[in-house]
C-alpha positions in Angstrom: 22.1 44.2 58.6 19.0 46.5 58.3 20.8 48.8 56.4 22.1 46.6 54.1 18.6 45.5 53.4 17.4 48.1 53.3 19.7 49.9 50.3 19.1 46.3 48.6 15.7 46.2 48.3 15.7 50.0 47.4 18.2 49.0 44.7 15.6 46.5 43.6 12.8 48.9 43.2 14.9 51.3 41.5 16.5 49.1 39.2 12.7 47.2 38.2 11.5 50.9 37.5 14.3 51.8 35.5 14.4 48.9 33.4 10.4 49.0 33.0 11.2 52.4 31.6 14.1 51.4 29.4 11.8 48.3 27.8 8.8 50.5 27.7 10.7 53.2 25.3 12.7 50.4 23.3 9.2 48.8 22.8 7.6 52.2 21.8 10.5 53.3 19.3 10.7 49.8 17.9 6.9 49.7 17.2 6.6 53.1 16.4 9.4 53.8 14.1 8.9 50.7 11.7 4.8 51.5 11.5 5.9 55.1 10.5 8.1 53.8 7.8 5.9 51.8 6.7 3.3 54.6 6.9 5.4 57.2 5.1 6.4 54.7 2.1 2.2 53.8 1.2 1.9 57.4 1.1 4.5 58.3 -1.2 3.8 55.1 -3.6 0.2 56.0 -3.5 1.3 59.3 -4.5 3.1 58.6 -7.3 0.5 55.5 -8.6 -1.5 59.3 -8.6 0.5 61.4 -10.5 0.7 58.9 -13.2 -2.6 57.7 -13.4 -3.3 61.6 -13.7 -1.1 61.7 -16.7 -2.9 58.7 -18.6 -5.8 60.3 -17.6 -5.3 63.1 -19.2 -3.3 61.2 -22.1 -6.8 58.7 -22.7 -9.2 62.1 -22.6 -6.9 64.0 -25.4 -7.1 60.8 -27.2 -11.0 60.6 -27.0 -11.3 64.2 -28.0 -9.4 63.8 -30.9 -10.9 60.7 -32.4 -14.5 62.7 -31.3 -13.1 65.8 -33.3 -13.5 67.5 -30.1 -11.8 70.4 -31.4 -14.7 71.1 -33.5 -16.8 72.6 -29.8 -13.6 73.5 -28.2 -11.1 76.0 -30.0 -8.1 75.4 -27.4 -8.8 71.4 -27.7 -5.3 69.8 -29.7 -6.3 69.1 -33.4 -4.4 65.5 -33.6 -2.0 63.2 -31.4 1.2 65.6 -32.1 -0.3 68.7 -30.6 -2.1 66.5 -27.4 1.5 64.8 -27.2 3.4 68.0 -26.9 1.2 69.7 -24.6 0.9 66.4 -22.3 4.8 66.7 -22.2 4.6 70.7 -21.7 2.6 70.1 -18.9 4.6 67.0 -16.9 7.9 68.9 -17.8 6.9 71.3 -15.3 5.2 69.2 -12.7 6.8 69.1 -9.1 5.6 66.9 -6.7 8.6 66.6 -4.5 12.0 67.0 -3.9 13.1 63.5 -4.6 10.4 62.3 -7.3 11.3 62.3 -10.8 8.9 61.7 -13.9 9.8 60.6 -17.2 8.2 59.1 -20.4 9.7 56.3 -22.1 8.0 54.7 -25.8 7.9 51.1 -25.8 11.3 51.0 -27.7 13.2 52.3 -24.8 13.8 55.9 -26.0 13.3 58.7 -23.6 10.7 60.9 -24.4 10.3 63.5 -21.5 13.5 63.3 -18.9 12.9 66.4 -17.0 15.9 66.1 -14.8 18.3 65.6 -18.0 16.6 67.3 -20.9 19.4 65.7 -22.9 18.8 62.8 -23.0 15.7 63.1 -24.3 15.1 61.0 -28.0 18.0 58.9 -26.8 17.9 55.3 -26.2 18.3 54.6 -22.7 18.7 51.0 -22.5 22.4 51.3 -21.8 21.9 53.6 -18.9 21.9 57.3 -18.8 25.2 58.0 -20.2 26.6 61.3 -18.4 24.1 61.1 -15.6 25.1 60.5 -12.2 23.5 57.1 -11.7 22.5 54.3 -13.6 18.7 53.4 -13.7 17.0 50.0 -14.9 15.4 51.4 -17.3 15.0 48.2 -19.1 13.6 46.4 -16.2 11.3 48.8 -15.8 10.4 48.8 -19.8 10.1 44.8 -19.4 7.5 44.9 -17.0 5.5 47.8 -18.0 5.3 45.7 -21.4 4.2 42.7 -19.0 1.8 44.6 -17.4 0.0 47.8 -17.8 0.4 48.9 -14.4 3.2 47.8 -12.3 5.7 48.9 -8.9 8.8 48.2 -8.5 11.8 48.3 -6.2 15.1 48.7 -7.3 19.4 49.7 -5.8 20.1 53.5 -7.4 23.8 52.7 -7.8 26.2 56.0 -8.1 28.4 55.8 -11.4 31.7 57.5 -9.2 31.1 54.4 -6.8 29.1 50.7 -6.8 29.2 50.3 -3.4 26.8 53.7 -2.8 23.3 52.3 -3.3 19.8 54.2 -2.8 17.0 52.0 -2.4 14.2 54.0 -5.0 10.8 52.7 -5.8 9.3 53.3 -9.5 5.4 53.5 -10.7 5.3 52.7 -14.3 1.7 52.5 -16.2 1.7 51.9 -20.5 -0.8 54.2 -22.4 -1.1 51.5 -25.4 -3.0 54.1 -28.0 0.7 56.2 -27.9 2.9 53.3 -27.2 4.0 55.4 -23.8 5.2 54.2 -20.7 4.8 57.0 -18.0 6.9 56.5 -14.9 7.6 58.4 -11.2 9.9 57.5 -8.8 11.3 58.4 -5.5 14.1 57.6 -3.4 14.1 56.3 0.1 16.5 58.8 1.5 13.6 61.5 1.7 12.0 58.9 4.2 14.7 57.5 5.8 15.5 61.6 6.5 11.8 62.2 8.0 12.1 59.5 10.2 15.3 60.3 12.2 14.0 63.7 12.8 10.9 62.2 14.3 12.8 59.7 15.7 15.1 61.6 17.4 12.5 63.7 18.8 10.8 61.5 20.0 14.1 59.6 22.0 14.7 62.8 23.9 11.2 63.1 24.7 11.2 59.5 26.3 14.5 59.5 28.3 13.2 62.9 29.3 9.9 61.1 31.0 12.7 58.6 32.1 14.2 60.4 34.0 11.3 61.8 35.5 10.1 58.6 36.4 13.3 57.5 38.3 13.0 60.5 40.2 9.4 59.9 41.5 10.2 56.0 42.1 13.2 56.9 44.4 11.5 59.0 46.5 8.5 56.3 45.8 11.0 53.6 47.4 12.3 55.4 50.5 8.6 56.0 51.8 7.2 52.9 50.9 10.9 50.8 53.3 10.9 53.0 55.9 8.1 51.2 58.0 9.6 48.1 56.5 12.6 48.4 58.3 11.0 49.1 61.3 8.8 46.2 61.3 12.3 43.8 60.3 13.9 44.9 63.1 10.7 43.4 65.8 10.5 40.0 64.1 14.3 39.2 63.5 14.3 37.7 66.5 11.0 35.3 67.0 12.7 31.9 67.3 14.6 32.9 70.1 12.0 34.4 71.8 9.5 31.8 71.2 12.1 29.0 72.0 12.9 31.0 75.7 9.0 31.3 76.1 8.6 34.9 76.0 6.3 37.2 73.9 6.8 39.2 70.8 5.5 42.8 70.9 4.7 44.3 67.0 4.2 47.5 67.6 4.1 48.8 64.0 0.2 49.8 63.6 0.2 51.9 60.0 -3.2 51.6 58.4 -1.1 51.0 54.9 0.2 47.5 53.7 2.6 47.5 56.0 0.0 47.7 58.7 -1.2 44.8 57.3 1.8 42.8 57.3 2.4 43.8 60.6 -1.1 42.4 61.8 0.2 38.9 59.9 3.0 38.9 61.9 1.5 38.8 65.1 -1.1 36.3 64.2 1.6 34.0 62.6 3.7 34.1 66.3 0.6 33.0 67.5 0.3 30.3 65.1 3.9 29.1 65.6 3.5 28.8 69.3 0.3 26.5 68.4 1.7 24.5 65.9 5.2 23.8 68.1 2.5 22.2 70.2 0.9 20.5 68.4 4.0 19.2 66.2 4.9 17.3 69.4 2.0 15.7 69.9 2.1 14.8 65.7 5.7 12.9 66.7 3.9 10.9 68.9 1.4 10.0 67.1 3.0 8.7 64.2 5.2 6.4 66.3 1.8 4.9 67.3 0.9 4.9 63.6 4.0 3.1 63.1 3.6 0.7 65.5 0.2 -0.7 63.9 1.5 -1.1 60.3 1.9 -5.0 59.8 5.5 -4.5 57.5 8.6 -2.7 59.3 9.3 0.6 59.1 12.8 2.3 59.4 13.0 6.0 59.2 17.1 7.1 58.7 18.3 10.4 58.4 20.6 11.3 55.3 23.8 10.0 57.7 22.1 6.4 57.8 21.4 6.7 61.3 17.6 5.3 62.3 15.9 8.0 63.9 12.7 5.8 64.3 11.1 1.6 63.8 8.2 0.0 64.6 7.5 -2.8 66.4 8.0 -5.2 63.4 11.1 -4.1 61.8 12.2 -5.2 65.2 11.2 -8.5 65.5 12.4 -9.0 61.7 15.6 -7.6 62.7 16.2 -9.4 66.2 16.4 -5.9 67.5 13.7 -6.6 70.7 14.9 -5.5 74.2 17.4 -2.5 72.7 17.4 0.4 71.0 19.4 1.3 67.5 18.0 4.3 67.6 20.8 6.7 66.2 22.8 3.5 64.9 23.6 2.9 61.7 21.8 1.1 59.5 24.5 -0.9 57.4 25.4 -1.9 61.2 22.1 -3.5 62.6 20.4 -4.5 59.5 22.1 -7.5 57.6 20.7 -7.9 53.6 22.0 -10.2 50.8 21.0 -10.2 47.3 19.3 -13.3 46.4 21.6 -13.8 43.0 24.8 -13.4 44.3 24.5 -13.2 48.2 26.4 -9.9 47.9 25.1 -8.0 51.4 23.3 -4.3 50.3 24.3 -1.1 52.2 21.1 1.0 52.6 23.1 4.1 52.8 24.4 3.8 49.1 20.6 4.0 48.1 20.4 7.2 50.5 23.5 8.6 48.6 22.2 7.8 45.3 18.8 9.1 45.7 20.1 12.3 46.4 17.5 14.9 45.2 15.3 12.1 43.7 11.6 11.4 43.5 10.6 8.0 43.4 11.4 4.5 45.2 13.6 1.9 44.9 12.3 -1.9 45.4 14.6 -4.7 45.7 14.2 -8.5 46.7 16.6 -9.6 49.7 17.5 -11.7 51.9 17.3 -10.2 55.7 19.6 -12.3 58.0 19.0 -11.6 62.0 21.1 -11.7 64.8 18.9 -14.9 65.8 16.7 -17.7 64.0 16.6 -18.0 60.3 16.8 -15.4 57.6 13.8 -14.0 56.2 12.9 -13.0 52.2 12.1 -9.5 52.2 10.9 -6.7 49.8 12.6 -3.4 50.7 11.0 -0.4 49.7 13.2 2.4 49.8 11.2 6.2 49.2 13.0 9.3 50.5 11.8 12.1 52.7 11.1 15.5 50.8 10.7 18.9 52.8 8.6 21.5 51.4 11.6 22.5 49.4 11.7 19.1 48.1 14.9 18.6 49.6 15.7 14.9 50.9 15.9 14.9 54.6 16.0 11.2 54.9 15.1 7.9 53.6 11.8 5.7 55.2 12.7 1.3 54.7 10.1 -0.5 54.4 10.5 -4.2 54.7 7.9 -6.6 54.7 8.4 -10.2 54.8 7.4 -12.5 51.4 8.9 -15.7 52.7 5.8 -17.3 52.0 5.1 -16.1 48.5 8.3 -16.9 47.3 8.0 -20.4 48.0 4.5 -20.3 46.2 6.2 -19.4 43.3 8.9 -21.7 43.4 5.8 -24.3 43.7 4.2 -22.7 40.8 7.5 -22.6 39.0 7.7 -26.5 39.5 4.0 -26.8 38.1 4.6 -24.6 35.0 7.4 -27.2 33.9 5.2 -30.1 34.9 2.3 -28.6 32.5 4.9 -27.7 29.7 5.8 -31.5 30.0 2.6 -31.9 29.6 1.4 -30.0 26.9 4.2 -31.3 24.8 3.2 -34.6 25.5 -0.2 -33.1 23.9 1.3 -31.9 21.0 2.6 -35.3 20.2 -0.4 -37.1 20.7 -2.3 -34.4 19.0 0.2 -34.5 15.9 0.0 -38.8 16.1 -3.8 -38.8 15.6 -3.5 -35.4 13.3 -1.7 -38.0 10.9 -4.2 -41.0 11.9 -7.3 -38.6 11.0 -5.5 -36.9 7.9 -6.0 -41.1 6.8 -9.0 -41.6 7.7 -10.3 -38.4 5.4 -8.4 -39.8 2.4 -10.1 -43.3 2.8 -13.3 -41.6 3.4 -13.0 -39.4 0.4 -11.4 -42.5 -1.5 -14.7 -44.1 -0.2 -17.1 -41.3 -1.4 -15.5 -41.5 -4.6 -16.1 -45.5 -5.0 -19.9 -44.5 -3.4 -20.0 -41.8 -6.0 -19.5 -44.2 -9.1 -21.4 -47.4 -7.3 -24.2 -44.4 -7.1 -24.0 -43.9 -11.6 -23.6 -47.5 -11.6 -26.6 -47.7 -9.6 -28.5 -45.2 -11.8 -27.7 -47.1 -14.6 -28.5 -50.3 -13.4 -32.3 -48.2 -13.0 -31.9 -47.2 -16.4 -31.4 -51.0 -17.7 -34.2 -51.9 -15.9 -36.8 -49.6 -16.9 -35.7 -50.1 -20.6 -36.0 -53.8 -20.1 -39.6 -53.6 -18.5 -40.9 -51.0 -21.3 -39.2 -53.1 -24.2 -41.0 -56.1 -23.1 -44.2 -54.7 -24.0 -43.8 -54.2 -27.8 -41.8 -57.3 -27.7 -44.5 -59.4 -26.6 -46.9 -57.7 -29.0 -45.0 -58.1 -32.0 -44.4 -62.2 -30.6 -48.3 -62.6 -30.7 -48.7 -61.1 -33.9 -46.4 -63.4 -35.2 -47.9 -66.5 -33.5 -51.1 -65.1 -35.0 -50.1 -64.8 -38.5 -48.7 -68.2 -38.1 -51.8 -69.8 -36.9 -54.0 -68.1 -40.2 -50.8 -69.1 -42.7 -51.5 -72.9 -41.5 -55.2 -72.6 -41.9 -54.5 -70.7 -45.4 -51.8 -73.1 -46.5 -54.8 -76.2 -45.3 -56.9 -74.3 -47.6 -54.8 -75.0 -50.6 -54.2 -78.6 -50.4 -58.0 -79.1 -50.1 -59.3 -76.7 -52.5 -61.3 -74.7 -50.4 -59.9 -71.3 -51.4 -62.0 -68.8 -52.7 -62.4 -65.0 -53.3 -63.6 -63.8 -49.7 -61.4 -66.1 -47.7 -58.3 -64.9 -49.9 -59.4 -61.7 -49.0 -59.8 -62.4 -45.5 -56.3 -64.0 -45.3 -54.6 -61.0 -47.0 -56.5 -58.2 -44.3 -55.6 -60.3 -41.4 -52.1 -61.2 -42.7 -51.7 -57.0 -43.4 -53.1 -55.9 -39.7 -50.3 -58.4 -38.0 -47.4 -57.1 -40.4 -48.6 -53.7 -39.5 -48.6 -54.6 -35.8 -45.3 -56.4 -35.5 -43.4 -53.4 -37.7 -45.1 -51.1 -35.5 -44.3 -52.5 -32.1 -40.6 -53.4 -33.9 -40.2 -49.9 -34.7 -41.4 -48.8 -30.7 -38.3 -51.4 -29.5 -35.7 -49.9 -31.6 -36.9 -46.6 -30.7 -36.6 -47.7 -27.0 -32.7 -49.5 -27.6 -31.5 -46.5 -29.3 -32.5 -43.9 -26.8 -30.8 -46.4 -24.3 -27.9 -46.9 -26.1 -27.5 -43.2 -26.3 -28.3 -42.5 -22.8 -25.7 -45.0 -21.5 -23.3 -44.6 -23.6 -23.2 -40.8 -22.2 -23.8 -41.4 -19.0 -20.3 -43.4 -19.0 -18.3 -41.4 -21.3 -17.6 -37.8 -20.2 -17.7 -36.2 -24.2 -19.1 -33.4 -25.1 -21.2 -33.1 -28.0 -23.9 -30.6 -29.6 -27.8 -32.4 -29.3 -31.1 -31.3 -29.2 -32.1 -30.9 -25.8 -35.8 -31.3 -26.2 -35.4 -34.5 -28.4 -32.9 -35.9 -25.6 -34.8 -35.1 -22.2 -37.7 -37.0 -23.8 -35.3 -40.0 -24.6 -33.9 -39.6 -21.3 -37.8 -39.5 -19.5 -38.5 -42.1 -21.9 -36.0 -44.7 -20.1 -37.8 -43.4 -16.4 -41.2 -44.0 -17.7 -41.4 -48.1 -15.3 -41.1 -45.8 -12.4 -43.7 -43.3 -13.2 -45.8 -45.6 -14.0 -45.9 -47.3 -10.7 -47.2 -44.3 -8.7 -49.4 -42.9 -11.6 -47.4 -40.2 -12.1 -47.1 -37.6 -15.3 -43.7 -35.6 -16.5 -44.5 -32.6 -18.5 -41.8 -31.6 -20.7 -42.1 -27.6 -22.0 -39.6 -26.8 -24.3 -39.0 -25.0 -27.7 -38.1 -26.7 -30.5 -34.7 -27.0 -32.1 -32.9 -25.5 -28.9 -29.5 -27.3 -28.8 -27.2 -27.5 -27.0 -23.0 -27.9 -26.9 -22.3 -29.5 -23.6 -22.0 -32.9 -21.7 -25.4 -35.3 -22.5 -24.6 -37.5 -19.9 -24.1 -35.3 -17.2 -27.4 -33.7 -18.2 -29.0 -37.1 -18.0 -27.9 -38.1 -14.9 -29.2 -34.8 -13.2 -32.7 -35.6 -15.1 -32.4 -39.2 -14.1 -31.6 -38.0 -10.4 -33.6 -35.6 -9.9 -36.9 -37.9 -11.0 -35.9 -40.2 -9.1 -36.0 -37.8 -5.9 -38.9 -37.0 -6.6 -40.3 -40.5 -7.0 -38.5 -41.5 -3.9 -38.5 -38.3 -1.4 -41.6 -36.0 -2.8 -44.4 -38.3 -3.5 -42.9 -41.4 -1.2 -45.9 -43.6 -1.2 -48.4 -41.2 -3.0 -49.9 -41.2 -6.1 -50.6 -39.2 -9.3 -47.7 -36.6 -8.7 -46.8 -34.5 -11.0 -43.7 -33.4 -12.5 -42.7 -30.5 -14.8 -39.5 -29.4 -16.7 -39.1 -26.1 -18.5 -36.0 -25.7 -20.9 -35.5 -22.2 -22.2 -32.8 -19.9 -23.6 -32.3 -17.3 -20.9 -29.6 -14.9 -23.0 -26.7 -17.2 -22.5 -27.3 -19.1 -20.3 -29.7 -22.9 -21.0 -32.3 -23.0 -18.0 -33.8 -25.9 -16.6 -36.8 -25.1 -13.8 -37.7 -29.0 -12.9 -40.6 -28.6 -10.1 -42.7 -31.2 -8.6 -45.7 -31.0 -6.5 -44.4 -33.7 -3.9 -44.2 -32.8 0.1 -41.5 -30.4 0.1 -39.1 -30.1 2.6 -38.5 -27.9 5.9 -35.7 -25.1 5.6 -33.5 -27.4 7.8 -33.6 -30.5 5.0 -33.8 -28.1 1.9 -30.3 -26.0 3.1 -28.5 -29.5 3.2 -30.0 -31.1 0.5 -26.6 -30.8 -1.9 -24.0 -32.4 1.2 -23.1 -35.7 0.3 -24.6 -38.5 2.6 -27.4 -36.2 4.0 -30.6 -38.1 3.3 -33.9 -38.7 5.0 -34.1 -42.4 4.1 -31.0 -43.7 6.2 -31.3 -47.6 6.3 -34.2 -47.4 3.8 -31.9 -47.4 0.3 -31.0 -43.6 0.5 -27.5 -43.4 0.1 -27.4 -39.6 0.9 -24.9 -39.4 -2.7 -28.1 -38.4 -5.3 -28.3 -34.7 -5.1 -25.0 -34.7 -3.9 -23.9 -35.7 -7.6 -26.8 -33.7 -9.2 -24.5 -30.3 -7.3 -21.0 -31.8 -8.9 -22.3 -32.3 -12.1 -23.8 -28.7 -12.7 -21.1 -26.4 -11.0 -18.0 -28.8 -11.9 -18.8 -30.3 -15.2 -21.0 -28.1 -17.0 -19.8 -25.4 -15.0 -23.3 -23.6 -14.2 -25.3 -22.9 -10.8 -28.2 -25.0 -9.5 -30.5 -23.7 -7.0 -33.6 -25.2 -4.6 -36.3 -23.9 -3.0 -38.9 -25.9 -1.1 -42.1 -25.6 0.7 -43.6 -28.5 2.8 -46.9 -29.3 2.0 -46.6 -27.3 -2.0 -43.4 -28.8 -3.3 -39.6 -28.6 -4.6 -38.0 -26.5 -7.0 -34.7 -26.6 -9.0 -33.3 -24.0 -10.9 -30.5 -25.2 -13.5 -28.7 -22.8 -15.4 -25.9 -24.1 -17.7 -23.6 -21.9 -19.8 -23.2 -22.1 -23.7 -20.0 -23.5 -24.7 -18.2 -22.7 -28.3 -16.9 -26.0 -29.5 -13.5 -24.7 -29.9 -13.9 -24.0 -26.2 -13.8 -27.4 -24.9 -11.3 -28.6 -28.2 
């Protein structure tokens, strides 16, 4: 057996030298070959990219010189283009650069005008190939893109005329001299360096299987010193498990000061180790069985047979196994499990078979029936045993009794359907007053909407009123003027019948008779000034048309009719606006938010002050009719002023505020003249509200 082990592992070395060698010259020639190809082929390209820029440089300075009159300093220098021409083409027609390069001119109509490899075909077209030459050349693709551009490489199949399937890859340098309509090009053929590298090549293979060889050489005589001591040291420690199983020592008596030295110093300190650790793997077993024997669920150790090799105290009692051993039983035999579906009993040792070279556990809910007393509900854990080699070597149960928390689920299970009951007896009730509110919000907007008009209503009834009360003024005037003139017209009429009239009392009669007819037109005029504003104001406020008015003219009529309840608190309206601003829109909207906004101002901002004052500026803001009404009342805190547009917010609950006036004043400018109000308030300075209402075209509205 040493033998054989020996020649193997000599094999081995051999074989790892040999085909490190073998990969180290394939990945030498591999690199080394294609980097000299590609070496060789930018130093022939770059050399012809030389030759013919040296022709066009010698073809731009004749050119030069002759349109200089170079000629003039220079005997030898050409006298014209022919003579520069012909010596150019003297020159290149004996130019040899290498063995496999070929130059030649061609003039931008295709025509070959120096072919030093077939003078004959010089001034011939050679767009149709070379005729009696031995290959065909694209001479028109390299015409096409020496047109294209003035420089350009290209790379092209040489195909033999006697036979299409011999190809020569060649590569051609073309550059166009424009002043003489020339295109020069070189080329060369890849065989030249196809040719220079298998001679290196092949040099350079021997040279490598010749180090090879070498090499194998030195690593087999490498190989038998470096095993010898190696088969001496096998041939102590094939034996340690029987010697340290019988008790006795182990001698290594290999002591070289090399590696193997050192391996044979491991040796002895790893017998020493296993005798240790045999010892103290003893003691390990019985530790764990007391480890085992405090864990509160039941552990079953089985070996990949079934057979239990070790339980605790617990899997016992769960098992009715106390007062005898099952140790070595199997487990299918002692341990009795039914699935809690179908009461079909569970084999542990299928899971053992299954799990075969698995990582993982298996958990499954059972019931565990005992030789004695009443079954148990059990979670079995089933995790297998790995070596170091993650082999299995057996399967540890675990089974720990949930008896109890099953039947706390099965009591929350019975209160989850109580509380779905429940909730769906929610839902209903929910839906019944969904439908009982979804009522009560149509009467209550059906209410604000009867609140809404008793509010106009209201407003107008105000309006009535203050008409009535500044009416009766002139009225009354104009009633005692009358009575007055009356009185005198008895007294005059008196006069007559007794013949007591004279001069100065006819004069007197016709002065007084003239101050009451001025009076009583007067204060008639003031009444039908006063019914016609009201007419118009009321009959807007009730009909929503729109109309074109003057809104200065209007406001006044409209302040005019609110005039009773200024008067009361000694207060003054200021009125600023231009004249003859109008306006196409809704007057009686616009009177209503006057009339509103007075009135909260009357009733809110002064309360029971006096001598407030109120100011409303109209202007034209580009567009847009603006309305800043501002009062110097109390104001209000940023709490009132935020919620002064929601309907049946007001501060004078149970006091006559219906909590609907600035709520209207908000509908009327966003919904029916469709502008934007805004307030701003300070307690203690006063309110503000900005009104902004758009211009309407009266075809707009039509």
């Amino acid at each position: 057996m040493i033998v054989k082990w020996q020649s193997s592992i000599r094999v081995k070395l051999a074989s790892i030298v040999f085909l490190t060698g073998v990969v180290l010259i394939a990945i030498i020639y591999w690199v080394y070959i294609p980097a000299l190809e590609k070496s060789l082929r930018e130093e022939r390209t770059s050399t012809l990219s030389s030759v013919v820029h040296s022709a066009v440089s010698v073809m731009d300075y004749y050119e030069r010189g002759i349109r200089e009159a170079r000629w003039r300093s220079d005997p030898d220098f050409p006298r014209s283009r022919r003579e520069a021409k012909q010596k150019i083409l003297d020159y290149l027609r004996h130019l040899e650069f290498a063995e496999s390069k070929q130059i030649f001119i061609l003039n931008i109509e295709g025509e070959a005008v120096l072919y030093p490899a077939f003078p004959h075909m010089e001034g011939r077209s050679l767009m149709e190939g070379r005729g009696d030459a031995e290959a065909e050349f694209p001479f028109e693709m390299i015409l096409n893109a020496a047109l294209k551009e003035e420089e350009t490489l290209l790379e092209y199949d040489w195909v033999a005329k006697w036979s299409q399937e011999t190809k020569e890859t060649h590569w051609s340098y073309s550059e166009l001299f424009y002043p003489w309509g020339w295109i020069v090009s070189a080329n060369i053929s890849a065989q030249d360096i196809n040719d220079h590298i298998f001679n290196v090549g092949s040099k350079l293979l021997a040279n490598l299987l010749m180090i090879l060889l070498v090499g194998l050489i030195l690593a087999y005589c490498f190989v038998v010193k470096l095993t010898n001591p190696i088969t001496r040291l096998s041939r102590q420690v094939q034996n340690i498990t029987e010697f340290l199983a019988a008790g006795a020592s182990v001698n290594i008596d290999v002591h070289a000061k090399d590696e193997v030295g050192a391996l044979a110093s491991a040796f002895r300190k790893t017998v020493q180790r296993l005798s240790t650790v045999m010892s103290t793997l003893k003691n390990k077993q019985e530790s764990l069985q007391t480890t085992m024997n405090s864990i509160g669920d039941g552990l079953v150790s089985v070996d990949l047979h079934g057979c239990i090799q070790l339980y605790n105290p617990v899997a016992a009692k769960l098992n009715g196994w106390t007062g005898q051993s099952v140790r070595n039983e199997k487990i299918d035999d002692v341990m009795v499990l039914h699935d809690l579906n179908d009461e079909t009993q569970i084999g542990i040792i299928q899971f053992i078979e299954l799990m075969q070279g698995e990582e993982g556990s298996i958990t499954h809910e059972a019931r565990l029936e005992p030789k004695e007393g009443e079954s148990y509900i059990v979670l079995v854990t089933l995790s297998p045993i790995l070596a170091l080699d993650e082999n299995n070597q057996g399967m540890v149960v675990v089974i720990r009794d949930i008896t109890r928390r099953k039947q706390q689920e099965q009591r929350l299970a019975e209160l989850n359907e109580a509380l779905k009951q429940h909730k769906a007896e929610l839902e209903e009730r929910v839906e019944q007053r969904t439908v009982a509110l979804s009522q009560s919000i149509d009467d209550l907007k059906e209410t604000q909407q009867q609140l809404v008009a008793t509010e106009k209503m209201a407003s107008l009834g105000r309006l009535v009123a203050g008409v009535s009360h500044e009416i009766n003024t002139p009225i009354g005037v104009g009633v005692t003027a009358i009575s007055h003139m009356q009185e005198i017209f008895k007294q005059f009429h008196k006069a007559c019948q007794e013949g007591r009239l004279s001069k100065s009392y006819l004069n007197s009669y016709l002065e007084d008779t003239e101050e009451g007819l001025k009076l009583v037109m007067t204060n008639l005029q003031r009444a039908s000034s006063l019914v016609q504003s009201f007419k118009q104001v009321s009959v807007d406020q009730s009909v929503d048309n729109h109309r074109t008015f003057d809104i200065k003219e209007y406001v006044e009529e409209i302040v005019a009719s609110l005039k009773p309840n200024l008067k009361k608190g000694c207060h003054t309206l200021a009125i600023h606006c231009p004249e003859g601003l109008t306006l196409y829109s809704n007057p009686g909207a616009l009177a209503q938010i006057v009339t509103n906004l007075v009135m909260n101002s009357v009733l809110h901002g002064f309360d029971d002050r006096t001598g407030g004052e109120i100011s409303i500026s109209i202007f034209d803001d580009g567009g847009d009719i603006v309305l800043d009404y501002r009062d110097n009342g109390r104001g209000m805190p940023p709490t009132i002023a935020e919620r002064i547009f929601d309907p049946f917010f007001t501060t004078k609950l149970g006091q006559g505020g219906s909590g609907l006036g600035m709520h209207i004043v908000y509908n009327l400018v966003n919904v029916t003249l469709e502008g934007q109000i805004h307030c701003e308030s300070y307690e203690g300075v006063g309110t503000k509200f900005l009104i902004a209402i758009p211009r309407l075209e009266p075809e707009v509205v039509a």
